[in-house]
C-alpha positions, 0 to 999 in steps of 0.5 A: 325283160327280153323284148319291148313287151313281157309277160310273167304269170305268178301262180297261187299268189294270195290276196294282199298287197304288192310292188314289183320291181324290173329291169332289163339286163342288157348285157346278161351280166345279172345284175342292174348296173349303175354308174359311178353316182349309182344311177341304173344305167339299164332300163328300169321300171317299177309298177304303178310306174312310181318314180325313182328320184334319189333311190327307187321309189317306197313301197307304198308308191308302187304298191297295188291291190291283189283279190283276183287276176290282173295283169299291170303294166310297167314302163322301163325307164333308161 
């Protein structure tokens, strides 16, 4: 993520089941980097917008349907 809003288009993505994950790479080093607990501190989010507590959410929280196109929302949290 580059800017307070983004847009990615996944082409011939079949129909099943699915969880993304985002972060925003502030210092275009590449990776999330965390702090010396191992929390992110760069913006993060995941769809469903499901909660990391300890580790980042299951599967199954930020799971979501896809049949046809849709477009999610995902808020990055810091």
């Amino acid at each position: 993520v580059k800017s307070a809003s983004q847009t990615l288009t996944i082409p011939n993505i079949g129909t099943g089941q699915y969880a993304v994950a985002m972060f925003q790479d502030v210092n275009s080093n590449g990776e999330i980097d965390k702090n010396w607990m191992g929390i992110p501190t760069e913006p993060y989010g995941f769809s469903n917008d499901a909660k990391a507590t300890m580790s980042a959410p299951g599967f199954n929280a930020a799971a979501f349907s896809m049949s046809a196109d849709r477009t999610i929302s995902i808020t990055l949290n810091h």
